[in-house]
C-alpha positions in Angstrom: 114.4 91.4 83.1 115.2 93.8 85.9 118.2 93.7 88.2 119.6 96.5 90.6 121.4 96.7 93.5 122.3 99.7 95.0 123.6 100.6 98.1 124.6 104.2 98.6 125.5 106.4 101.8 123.7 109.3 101.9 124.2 111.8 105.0 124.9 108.2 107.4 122.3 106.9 105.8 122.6 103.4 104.0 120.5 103.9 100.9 119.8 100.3 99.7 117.8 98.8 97.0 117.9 95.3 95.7 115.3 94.1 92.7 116.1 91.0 90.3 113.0 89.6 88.8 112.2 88.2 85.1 108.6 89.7 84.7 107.7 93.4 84.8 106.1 94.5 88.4 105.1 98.0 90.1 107.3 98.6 92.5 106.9 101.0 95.2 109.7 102.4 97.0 108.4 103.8 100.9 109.5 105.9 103.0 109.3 109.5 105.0 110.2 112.5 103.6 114.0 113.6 102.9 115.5 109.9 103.5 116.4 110.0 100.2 113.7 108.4 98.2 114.3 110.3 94.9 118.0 109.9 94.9 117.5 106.3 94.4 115.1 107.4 91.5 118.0 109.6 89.8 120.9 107.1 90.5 118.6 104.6 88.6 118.2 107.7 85.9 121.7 108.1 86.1 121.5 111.3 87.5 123.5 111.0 90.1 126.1 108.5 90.8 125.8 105.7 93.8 129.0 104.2 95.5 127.9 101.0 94.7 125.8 99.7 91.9 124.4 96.8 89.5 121.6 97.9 87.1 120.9 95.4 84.1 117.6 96.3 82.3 116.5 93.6 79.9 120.0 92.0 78.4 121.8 95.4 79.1 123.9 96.2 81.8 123.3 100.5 82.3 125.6 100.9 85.8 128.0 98.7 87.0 130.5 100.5 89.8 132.7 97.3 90.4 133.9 97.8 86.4 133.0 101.7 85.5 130.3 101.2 83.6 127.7 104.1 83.6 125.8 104.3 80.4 124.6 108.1 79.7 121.5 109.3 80.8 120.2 109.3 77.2 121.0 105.7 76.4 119.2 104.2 79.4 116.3 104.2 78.1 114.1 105.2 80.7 111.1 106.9 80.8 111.3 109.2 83.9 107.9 111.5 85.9 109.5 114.1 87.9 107.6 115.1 91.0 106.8 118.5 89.5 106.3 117.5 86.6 108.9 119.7 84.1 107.0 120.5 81.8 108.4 123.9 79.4 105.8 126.6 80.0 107.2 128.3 76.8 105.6 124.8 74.8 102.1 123.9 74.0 101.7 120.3 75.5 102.1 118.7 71.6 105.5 120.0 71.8 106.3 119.5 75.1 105.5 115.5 74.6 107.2 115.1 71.2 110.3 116.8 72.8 112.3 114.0 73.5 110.1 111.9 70.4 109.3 112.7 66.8 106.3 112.8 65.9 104.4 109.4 64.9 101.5 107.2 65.2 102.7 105.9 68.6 102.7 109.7 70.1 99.1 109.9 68.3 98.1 106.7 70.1 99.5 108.0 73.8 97.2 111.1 73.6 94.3 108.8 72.9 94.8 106.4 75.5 95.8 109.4 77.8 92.7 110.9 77.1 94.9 114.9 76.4 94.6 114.9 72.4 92.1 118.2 72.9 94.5 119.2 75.1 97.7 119.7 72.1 97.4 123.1 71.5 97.2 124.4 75.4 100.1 125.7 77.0 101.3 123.8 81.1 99.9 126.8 83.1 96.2 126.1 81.5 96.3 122.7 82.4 94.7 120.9 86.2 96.8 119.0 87.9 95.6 115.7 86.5 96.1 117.4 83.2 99.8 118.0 83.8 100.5 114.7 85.0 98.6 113.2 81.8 101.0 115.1 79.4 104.0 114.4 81.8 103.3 111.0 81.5 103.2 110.9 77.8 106.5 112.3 77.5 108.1 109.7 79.7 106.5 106.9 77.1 106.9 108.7 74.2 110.5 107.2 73.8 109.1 103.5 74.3 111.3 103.0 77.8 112.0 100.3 79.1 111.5 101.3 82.6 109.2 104.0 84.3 110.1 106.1 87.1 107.7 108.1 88.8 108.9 110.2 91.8 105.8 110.6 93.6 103.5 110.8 91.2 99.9 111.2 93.2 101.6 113.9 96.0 99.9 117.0 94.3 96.9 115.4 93.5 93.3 115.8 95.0 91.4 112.3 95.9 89.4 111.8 93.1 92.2 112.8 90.8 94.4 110.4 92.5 92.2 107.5 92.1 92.0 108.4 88.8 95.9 108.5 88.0 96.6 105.5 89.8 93.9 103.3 88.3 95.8 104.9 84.5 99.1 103.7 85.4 97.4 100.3 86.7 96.5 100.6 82.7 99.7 101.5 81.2 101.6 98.5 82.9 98.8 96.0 81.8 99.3 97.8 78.2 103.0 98.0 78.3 104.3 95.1 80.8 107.3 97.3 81.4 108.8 97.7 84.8 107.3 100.4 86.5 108.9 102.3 90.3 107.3 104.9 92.1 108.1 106.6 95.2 105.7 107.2 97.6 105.4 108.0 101.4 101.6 107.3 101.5 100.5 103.6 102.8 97.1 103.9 100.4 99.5 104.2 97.3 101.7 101.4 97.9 99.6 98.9 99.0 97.0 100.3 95.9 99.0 100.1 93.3 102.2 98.0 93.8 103.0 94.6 93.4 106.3 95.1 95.9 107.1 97.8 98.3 110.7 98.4 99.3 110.8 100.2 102.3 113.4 102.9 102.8 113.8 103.5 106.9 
């Protein structure tokens, strides 16, 4: 179960956002550049607070404004793709997905289904772009989330790459049935990929 409403006023704009549904979908979230597209993404996170808010994932309410509830970043469990990525350049990418995770037979599994197990030992500035995302990704499900948010996931990615990406998270939500929310501007990636687009305007 998935439920948030937010509605937040961000330089006179009127941020909104409603989603209540009982079985996991890909949402898409539309819009230009700069309206404010990845603030929704980190009020959901919980990195940044909204002025008004419901968010109930599964049987737990994370962010309720109306009675101060904000649960802490690191209790929401959700798995989160920043648009560049963050990976540590100081880590090899074994490291860098077991950060947040211990290592176990479900990490072991994500770099198989990933396709990046060669790829444990190399350090972020040796991997392609695909490559990055890959181990990016895995670090976002290493904690088993219950949502995924991916802030424009396909932006820095060439054609064939993209095709490629979005077809693996097509995978990961037939694999997981988890909520998944990406933010997009491109018309391809919404109507590719999503079951709903919310368009921000």
């Amino acid at each position: 179960m998935l439920k948030i409403h937010l509605n937040h006023l961000l330089k006179d704009q009127q941020l909104k956002i409603d989603i209540e549904d009982n079985k996991p979908k890909i949402y898409a979230i539309k819009g230009p550049s700069g309206i404010g597209k990845t603030t929704l993404l980190n009020m959901i996170a919980g990195l940044r607070k909204p002025n008004n808010a419901f968010i109930q994932l599964n049987n737990h309410v994370i962010s309720d404004t109306k009675w101060a509830i904000d649960v802490k970043i690191q209790k929401r469990n959700i798995g989160y793709l920043f648009q560049d990525y963050q990976l540590f350049p100081n880590m090899d990418v074994y490291h860098n997905i077991t950060f947040m995770a211990k290592p176990s037979q479900h990490i072991d599994r994500l770099l198989q289904q990933l396709n990046i197990e060669h790829l444990k030992a190399q350090y972020p500035l040796r991997l392609s772009g695909g490559e990055a995302q890959r181990v990016a990704l895995a670090r976002a499900l290493s904690t088993r989330p219950d949502l995924i948010l991916l802030d424009e996931p396909f932006s820095s990615l060439d054609d064939a790459t993209k095709t490629e990406s979005m077809e693996l998270v097509k995978r990961i939500f037939e694999k997981w049935q988890i909520p998944i929310i990406f933010v997009t501007h491109s018309d391809y990636e919404a109507t590719g990929l999503a079951h709903e687009v919310i368009n921000i305007v």
